[in-house]
N, CA, C and O atoms as a Tinker XYZ file with bonds, in Angstrom:
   340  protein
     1  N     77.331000  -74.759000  -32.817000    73     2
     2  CA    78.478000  -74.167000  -33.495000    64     1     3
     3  C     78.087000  -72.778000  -33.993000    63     2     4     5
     4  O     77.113000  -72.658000  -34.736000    81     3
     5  N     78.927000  -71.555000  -33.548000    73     3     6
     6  CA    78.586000  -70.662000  -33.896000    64     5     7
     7  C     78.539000  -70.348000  -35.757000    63     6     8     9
     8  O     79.559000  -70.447000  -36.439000    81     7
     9  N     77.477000  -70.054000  -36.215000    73     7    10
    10  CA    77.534000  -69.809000  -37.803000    64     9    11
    11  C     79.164000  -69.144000  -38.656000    63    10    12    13
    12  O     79.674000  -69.307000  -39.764000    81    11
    13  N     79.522000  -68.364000  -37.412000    73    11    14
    14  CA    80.645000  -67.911000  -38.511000    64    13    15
    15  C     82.550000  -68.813000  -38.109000    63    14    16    17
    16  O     83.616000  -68.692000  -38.713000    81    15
    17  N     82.252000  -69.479000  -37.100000    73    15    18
    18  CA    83.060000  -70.764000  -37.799000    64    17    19
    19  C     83.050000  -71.551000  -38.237000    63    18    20    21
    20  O     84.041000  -72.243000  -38.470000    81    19
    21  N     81.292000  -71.916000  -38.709000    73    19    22
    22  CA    80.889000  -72.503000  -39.834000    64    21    23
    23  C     81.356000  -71.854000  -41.357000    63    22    24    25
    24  O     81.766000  -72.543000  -42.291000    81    23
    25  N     81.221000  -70.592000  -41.375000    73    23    26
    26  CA    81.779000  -70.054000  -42.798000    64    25    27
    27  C     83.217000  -70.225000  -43.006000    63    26    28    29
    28  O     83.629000  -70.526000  -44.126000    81    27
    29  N     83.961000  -70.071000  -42.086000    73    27    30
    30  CA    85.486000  -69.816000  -41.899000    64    29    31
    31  C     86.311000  -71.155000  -42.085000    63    30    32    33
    32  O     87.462000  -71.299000  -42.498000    81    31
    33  N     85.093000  -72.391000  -41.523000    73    31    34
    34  CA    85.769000  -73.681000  -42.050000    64    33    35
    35  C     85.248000  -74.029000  -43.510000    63    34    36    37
    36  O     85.951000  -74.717000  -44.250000    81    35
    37  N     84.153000  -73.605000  -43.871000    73    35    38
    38  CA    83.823000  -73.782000  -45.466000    64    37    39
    39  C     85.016000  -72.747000  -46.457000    63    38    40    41
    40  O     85.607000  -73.094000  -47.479000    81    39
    41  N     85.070000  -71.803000  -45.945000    73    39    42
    42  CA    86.312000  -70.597000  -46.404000    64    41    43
    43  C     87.414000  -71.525000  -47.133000    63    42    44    45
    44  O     87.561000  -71.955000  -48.277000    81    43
    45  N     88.359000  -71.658000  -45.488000    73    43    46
    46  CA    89.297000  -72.265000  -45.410000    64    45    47
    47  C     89.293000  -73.717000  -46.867000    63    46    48    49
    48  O     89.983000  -73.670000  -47.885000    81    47
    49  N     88.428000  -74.712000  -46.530000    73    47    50
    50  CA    88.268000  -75.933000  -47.334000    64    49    51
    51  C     88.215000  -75.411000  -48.841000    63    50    52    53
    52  O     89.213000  -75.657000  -49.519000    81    51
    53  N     87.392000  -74.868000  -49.311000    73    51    54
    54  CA    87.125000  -73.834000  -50.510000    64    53    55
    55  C     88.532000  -73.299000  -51.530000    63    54    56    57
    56  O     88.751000  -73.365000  -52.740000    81    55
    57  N     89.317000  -72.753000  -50.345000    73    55    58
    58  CA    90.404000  -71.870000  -50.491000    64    57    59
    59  C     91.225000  -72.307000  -50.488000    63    58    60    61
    60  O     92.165000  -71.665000  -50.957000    81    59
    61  N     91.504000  -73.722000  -49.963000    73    59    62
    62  CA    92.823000  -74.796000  -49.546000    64    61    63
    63  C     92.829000  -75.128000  -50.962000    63    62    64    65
    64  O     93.945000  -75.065000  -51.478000    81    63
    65  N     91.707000  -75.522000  -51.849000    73    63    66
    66  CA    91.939000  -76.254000  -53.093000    64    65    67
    67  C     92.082000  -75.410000  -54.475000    63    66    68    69
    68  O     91.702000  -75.643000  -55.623000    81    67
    69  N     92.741000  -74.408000  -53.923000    73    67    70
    70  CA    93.162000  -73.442000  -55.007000    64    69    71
    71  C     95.129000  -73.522000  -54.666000    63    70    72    73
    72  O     96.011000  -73.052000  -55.385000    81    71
    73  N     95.264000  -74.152000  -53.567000    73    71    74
    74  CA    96.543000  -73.755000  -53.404000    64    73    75
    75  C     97.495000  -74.702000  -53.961000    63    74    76    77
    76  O     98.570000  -74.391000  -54.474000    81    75
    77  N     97.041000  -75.857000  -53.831000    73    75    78
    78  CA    98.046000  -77.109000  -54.710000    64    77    79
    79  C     98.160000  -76.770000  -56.449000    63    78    80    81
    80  O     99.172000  -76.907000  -57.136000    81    79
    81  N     96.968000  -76.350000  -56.849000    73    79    82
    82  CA    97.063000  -76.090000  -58.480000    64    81    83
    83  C     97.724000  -74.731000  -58.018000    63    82    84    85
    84  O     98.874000  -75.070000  -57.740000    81    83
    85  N     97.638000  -73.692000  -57.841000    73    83    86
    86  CA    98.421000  -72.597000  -57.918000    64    85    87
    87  C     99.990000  -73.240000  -57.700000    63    86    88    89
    88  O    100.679000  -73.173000  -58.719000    81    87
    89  N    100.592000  -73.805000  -56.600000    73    87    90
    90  CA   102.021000  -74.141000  -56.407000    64    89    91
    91  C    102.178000  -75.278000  -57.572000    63    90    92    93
    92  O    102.874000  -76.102000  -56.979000    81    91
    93  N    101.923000  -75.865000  -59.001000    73    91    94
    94  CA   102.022000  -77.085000  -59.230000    64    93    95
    95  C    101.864000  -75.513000  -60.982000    63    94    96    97
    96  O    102.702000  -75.594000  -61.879000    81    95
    97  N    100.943000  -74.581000  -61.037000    73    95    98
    98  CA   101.144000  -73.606000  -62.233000    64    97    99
    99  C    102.520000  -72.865000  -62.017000    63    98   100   101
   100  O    103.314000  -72.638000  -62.930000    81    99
   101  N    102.733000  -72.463000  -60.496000    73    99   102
   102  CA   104.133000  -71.877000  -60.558000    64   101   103
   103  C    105.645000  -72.746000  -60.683000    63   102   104   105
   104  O    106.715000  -72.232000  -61.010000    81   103
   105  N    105.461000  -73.935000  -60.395000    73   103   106
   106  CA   106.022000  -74.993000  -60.434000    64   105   107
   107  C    106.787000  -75.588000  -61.923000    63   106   108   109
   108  O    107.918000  -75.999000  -62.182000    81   107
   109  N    105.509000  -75.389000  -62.732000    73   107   110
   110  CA   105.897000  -76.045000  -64.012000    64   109   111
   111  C    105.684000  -75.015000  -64.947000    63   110   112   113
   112  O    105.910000  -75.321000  -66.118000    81   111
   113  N    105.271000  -73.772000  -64.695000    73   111   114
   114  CA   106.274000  -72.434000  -65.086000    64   113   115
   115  C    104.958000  -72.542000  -66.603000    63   114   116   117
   116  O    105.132000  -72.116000  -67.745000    81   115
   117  N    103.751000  -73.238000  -66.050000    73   115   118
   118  CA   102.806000  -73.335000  -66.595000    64   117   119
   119  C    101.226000  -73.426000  -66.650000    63   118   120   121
   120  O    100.751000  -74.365000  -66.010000    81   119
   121  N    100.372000  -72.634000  -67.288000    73   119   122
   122  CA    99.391000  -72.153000  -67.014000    64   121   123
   123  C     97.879000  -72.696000  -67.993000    63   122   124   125
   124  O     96.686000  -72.711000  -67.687000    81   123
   125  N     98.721000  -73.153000  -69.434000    73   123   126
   126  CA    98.137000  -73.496000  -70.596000    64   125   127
   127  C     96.812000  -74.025000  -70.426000    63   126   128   129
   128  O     95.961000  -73.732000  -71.267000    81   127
   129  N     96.394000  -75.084000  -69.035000    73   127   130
   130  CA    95.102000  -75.824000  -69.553000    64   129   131
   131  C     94.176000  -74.745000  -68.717000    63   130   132   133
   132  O     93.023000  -75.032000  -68.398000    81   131
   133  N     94.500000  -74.067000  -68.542000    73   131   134
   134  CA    93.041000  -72.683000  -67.910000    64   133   135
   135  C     93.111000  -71.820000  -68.796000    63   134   136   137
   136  O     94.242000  -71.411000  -69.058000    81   135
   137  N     91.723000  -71.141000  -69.701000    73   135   138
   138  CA    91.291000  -70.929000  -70.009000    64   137   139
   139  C     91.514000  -69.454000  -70.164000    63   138   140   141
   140  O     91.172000  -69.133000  -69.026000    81   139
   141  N     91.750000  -68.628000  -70.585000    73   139   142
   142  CA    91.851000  -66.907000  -70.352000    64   141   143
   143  C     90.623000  -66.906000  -69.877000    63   142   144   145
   144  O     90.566000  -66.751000  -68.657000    81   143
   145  N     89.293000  -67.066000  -70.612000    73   143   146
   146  CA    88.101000  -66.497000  -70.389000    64   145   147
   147  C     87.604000  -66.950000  -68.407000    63   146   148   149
   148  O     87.047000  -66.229000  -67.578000    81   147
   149  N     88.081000  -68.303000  -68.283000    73   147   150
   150  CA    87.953000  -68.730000  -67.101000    64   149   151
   151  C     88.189000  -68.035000  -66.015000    63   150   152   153
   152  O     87.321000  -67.482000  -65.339000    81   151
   153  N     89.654000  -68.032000  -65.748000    73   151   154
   154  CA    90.516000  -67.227000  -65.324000    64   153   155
   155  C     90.439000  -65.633000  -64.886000    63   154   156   157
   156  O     90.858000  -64.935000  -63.962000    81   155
   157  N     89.633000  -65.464000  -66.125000    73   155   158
   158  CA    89.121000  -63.410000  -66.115000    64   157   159
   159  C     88.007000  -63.534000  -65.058000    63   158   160   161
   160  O     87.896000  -62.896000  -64.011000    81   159
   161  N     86.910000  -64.847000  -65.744000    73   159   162
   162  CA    85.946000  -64.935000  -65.093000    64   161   163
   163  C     85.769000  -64.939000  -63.800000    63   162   164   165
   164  O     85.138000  -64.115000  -63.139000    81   163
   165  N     86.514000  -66.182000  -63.318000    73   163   166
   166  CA    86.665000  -66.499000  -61.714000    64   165   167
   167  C     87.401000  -65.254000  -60.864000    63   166   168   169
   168  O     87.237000  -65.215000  -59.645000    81   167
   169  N     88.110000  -64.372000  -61.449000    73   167   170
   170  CA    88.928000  -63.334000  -60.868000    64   169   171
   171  C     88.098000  -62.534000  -60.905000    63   170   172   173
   172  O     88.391000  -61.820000  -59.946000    81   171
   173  N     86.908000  -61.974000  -61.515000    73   171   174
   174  CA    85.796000  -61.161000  -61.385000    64   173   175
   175  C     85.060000  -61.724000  -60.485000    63   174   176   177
   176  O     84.821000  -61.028000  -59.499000    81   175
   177  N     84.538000  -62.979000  -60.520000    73   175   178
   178  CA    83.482000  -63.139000  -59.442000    64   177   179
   179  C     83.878000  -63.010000  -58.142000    63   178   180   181
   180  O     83.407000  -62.238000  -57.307000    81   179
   181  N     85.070000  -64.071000  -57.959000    73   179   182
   182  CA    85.706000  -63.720000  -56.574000    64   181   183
   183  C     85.997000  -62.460000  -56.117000    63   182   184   185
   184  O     85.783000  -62.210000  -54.931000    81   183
   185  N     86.575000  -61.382000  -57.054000    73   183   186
   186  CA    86.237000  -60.031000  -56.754000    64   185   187
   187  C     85.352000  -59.465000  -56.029000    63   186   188   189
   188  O     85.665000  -58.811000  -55.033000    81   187
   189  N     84.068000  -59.641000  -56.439000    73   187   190
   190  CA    83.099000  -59.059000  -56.283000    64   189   191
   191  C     82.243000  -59.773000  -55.257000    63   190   192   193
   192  O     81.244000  -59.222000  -54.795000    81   191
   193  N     82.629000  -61.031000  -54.881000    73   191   194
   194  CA    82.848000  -61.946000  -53.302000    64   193   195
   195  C     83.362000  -60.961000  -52.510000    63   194   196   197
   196  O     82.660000  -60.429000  -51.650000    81   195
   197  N     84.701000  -60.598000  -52.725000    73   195   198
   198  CA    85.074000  -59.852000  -52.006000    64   197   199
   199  C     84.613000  -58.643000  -51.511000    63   198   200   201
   200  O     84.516000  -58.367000  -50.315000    81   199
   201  N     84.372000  -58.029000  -52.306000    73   199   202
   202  CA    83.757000  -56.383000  -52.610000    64   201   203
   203  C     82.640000  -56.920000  -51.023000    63   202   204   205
   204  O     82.872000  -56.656000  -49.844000    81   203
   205  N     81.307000  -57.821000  -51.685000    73   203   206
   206  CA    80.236000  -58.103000  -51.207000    64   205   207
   207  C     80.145000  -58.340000  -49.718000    63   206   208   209
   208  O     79.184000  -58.172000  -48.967000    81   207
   209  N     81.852000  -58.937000  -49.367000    73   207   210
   210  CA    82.356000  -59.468000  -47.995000    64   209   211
   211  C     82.336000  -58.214000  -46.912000    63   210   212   213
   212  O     81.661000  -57.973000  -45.911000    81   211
   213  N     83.627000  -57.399000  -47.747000    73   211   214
   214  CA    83.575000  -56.072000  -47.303000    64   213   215
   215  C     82.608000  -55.063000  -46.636000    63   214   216   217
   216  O     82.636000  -54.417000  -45.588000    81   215
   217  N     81.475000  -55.226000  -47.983000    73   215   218
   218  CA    80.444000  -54.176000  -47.669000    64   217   219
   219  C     79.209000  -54.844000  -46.286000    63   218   220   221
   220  O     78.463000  -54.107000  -45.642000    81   219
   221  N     79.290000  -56.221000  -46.140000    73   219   222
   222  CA    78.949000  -56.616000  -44.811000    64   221   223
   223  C     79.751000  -56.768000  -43.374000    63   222   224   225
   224  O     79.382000  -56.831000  -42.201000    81   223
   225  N     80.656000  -56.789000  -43.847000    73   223   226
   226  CA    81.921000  -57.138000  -42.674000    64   225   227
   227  C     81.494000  -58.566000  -42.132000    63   226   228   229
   228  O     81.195000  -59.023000  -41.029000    81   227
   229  N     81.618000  -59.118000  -43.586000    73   227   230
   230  CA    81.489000  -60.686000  -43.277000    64   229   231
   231  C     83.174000  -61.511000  -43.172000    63   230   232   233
   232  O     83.641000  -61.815000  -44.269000    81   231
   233  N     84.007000  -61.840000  -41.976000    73   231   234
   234  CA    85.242000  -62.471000  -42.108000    64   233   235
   235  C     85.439000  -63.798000  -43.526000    63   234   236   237
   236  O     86.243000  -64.122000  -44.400000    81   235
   237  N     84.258000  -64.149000  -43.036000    73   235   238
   238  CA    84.919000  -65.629000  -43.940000    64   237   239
   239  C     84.675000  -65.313000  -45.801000    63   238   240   241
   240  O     84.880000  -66.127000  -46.702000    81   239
   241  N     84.391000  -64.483000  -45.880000    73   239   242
   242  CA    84.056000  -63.941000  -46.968000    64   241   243
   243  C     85.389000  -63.353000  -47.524000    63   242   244   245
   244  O     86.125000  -63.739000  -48.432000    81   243
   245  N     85.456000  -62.201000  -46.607000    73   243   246
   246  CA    86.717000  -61.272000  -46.471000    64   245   247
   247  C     88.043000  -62.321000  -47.224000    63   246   248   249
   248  O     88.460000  -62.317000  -48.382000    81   247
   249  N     88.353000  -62.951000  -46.336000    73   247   250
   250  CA    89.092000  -64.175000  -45.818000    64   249   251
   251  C     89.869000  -64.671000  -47.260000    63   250   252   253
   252  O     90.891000  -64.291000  -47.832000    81   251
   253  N     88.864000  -65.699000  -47.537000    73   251   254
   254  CA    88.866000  -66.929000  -48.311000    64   253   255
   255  C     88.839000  -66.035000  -49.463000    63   254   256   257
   256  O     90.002000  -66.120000  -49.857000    81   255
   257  N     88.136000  -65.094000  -50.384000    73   255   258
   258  CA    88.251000  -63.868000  -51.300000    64   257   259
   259  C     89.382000  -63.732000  -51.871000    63   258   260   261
   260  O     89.826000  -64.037000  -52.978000    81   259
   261  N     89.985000  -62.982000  -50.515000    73   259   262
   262  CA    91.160000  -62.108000  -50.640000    64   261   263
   263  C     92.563000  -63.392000  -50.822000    63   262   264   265
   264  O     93.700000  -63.154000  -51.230000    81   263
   265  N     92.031000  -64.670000  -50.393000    73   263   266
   266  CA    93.139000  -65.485000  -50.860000    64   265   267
   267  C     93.007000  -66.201000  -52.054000    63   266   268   269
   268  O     94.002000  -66.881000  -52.307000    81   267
   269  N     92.168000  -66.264000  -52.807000    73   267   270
   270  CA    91.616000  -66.989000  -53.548000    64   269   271
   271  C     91.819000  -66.135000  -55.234000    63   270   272   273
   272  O     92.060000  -66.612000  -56.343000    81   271
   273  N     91.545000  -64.426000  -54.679000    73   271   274
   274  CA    91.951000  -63.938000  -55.551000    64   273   275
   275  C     93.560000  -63.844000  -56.064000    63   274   276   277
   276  O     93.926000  -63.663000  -57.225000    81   275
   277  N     94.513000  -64.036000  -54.743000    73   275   278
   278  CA    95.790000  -63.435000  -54.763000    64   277   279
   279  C     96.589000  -65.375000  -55.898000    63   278   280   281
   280  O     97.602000  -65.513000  -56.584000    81   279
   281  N     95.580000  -66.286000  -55.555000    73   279   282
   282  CA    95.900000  -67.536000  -56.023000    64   281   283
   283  C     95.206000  -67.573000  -57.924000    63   282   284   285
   284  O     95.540000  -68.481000  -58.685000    81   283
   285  N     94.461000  -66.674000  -58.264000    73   283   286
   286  CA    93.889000  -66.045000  -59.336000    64   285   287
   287  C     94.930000  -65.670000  -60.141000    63   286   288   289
   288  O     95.249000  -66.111000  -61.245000    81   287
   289  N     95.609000  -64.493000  -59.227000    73   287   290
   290  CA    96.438000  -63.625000  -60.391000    64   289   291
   291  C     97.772000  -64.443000  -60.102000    63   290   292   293
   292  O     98.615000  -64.258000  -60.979000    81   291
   293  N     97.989000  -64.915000  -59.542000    73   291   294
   294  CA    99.216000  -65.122000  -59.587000    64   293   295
   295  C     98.998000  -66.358000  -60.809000    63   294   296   297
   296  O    100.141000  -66.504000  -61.243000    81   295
   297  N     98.317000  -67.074000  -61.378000    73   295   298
   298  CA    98.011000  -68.145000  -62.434000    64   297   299
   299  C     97.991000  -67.143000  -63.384000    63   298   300   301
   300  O     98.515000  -67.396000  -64.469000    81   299
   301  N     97.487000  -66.043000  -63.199000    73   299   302
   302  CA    97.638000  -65.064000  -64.642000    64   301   303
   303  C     99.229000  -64.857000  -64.976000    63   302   304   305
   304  O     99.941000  -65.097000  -65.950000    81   303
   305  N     99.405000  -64.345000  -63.805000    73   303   306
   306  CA   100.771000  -64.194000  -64.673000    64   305   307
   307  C    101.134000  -64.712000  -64.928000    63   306   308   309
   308  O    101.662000  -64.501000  -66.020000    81   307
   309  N    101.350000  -66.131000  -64.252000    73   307   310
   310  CA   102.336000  -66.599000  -64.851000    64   309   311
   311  C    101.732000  -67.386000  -66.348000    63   310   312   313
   312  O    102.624000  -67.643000  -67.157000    81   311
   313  N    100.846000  -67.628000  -66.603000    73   311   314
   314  CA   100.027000  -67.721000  -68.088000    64   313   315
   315  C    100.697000  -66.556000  -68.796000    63   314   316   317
   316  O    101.270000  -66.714000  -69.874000    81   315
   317  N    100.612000  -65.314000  -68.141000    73   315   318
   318  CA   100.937000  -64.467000  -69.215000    64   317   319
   319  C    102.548000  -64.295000  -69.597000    63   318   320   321
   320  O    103.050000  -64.206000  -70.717000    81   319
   321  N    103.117000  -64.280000  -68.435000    73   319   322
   322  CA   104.456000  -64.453000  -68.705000    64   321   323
   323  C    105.034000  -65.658000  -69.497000    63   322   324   325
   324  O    105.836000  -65.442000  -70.405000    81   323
   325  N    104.616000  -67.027000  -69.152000    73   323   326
   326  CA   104.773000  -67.951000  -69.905000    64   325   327
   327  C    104.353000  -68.432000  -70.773000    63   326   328   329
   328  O    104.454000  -69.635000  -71.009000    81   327
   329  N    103.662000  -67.446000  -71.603000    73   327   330
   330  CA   102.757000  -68.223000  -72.762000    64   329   331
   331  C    103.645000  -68.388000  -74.139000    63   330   332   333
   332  O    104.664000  -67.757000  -74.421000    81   331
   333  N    103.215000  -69.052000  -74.652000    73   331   334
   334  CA   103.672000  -69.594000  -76.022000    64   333   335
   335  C    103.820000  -68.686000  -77.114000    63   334   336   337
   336  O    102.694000  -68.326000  -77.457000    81   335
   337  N    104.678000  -68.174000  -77.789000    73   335   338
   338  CA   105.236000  -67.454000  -78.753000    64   337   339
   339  C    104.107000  -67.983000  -79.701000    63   338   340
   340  O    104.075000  -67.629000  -80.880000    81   339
């Protein structure tokens, strides 16, 4: 098996389990049990996954990153939009 559809199926698996909690935070128009600090956190590291992906021209890196982050902010906002008075 070539190594980089080895990464691309670890990617994929990785990245799949960000997508049910993201549709289930936009869903219930709620964000409350994650953490701000978490949230900042994981959106920095994966960032900088990304960045790291980039500067090799690694796909599965690239990939899974760039979706993982877009499943990041979108939990921000809506935390931020929906947060508690």
């Amino acid at each position: 098996m070539d190594i980089e559809i080895l990464g691309l199926i670890a990617a994929t698996l990785t990245t799949s389990a960000f997508i049910p909690q993201t549709y289930k935070v936009v869903k219930t128009k709620s964000a409350k049990d994650f953490s701000w600090l978490w949230l900042i956190f994981m959106l920095l590291g994966i960032s900088l996954w990304f960045t790291y992906g980039l500067l090799i021209n690694n796909i599965p890196l690239i990939f899974s990153n760039s979706i993982t982050m877009l499943n990041l902010i979108i939990m921000l906002v809506v935390k931020y939009v929906y947060r508690q008075s």
